[in-house]
C-alpha positions, 0 to 999 in steps of 0.5 A: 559200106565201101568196098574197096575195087577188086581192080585197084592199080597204082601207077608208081615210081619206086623212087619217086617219094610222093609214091613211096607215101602212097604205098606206105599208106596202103600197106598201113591200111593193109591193101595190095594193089597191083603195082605199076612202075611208071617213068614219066619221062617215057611219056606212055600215051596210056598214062598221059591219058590217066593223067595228063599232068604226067606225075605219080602216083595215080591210083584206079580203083574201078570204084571211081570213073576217073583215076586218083592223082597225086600223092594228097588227093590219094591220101584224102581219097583213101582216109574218106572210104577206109579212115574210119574203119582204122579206129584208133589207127587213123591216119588222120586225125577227127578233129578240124584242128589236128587235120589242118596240122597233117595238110599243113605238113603234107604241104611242107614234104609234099611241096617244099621239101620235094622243091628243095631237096627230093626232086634235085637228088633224085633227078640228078642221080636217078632218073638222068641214069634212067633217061637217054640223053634225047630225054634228058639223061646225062651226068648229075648238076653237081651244084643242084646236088649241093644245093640240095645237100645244104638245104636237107639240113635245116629240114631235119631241124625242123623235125627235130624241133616238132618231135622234141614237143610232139610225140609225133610230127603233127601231135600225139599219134603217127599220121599222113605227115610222118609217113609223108616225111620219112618217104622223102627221106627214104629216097634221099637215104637210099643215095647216102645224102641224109646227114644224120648226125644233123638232129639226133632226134628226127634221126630216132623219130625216122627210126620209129617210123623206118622199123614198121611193117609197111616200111619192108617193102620200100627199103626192098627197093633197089636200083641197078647200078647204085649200092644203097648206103649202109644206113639205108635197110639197117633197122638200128642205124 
């Protein structure tokens, strides 16, 4: 049987979305590694090391010679040693099918949604507030925020549309591609640039999902300087 490492370190940005999915998983499974914030635009000589890409999330567990990187490869890694022992609760579906749909939209969030949506909000309006100017840093693209604003539209069109024939966003139970979903929300929700009124039924669907357990500990998140918006923490918005 595997026994998950008593060392178990995950090496994160609280607002990076790939690592929000991560900690949402975990939390579902039940674990708590120790966290570590990471800003890769710091470039820590320790972390290039782990992961000379220079992306959160890594996941160390001490069972494993090498670090766990990136969000998918965490996701796979933490179905295959502790998937089976969730029953009914599995994060991934058994059969060939239903586990081809949960990559294809990880694929979609992870990936696309990330290119057109997550990364431009998130690098405008946090990360250059976080950067010196040496790195980066300095006022926000506002025509990437715009951009960014437009394209998050037909996102939530889309899972409206999967959630009005599906229970879920991949098929009758909650899987890796709704939590990977509602993590990049999350980030763009803290800045107040979801347009909920878009779909009423991805708003409900992220509602269900925002109301569970192992979403309390990343609407706790915070950033210095920024007010979340109203919507953000509030359980029935």
């Amino acid at each position: 049987m595997f026994v998950w490492g008593v060392m178990a370190q995950l090496y994160y940005h609280p607002f990076c979305p790939h690592s929000r999915f991560i900690r949402i998983v975990m939390a579902e499974y039940g674990m708590e590694p120790e966290m570590i914030e990471e800003r890769i635009f710091e470039r820590r000589q320790e972390f290039l090391m782990l992961n000379p890409a220079n992306t959160t999330p890594v996941l160390t567990d001490g069972q494993m010679v090498s670090a766990i990187v990136g969000a998918n490869v965490i996701a796979e890694y933490l179905d295959e040693t502790r998937g089976l022992a969730l029953g009914a609760r599995r994060l991934m579906p058994e059969d060939p099918a239903g586990r081809v749909e949960v990559r294809r939209l990880l694929e979609w969030f992870n990936s696309k949604f990330f290119a057109e949506v997550t990364q431009w909000l998130l690098q405008e309006k946090v990360f250059k507030r976080q950067m010196r100017s040496d790195q980066g840093g300095g006022a926000p693209d506002m025509e990437l925020v715009r951009a960014a604003r437009q394209n998050i539209r037909y996102h939530l069109r889309y899972i409206g549309w999967l959630v009005q024939s599906r229970n879920w966003l991949a098929g009758d139970t909650m899987t890796y591609a709704d939590l990977a979903a509602a993590a990049h929300l999350s980030s763009v929700d803290f800045l107040g640039d979801v347009p909920w009124g878009e779909d009423e039924a991805a708003k409900h669907w992220y509602a269900r999902v925002k109301s569970r357990p192992s979403f309390r500990a990343i609407l706790s998140d915070r950033l210095p300087g920024i007010t979340p918006s109203p919507e953000y923490a509030d359980l029935d918005f």
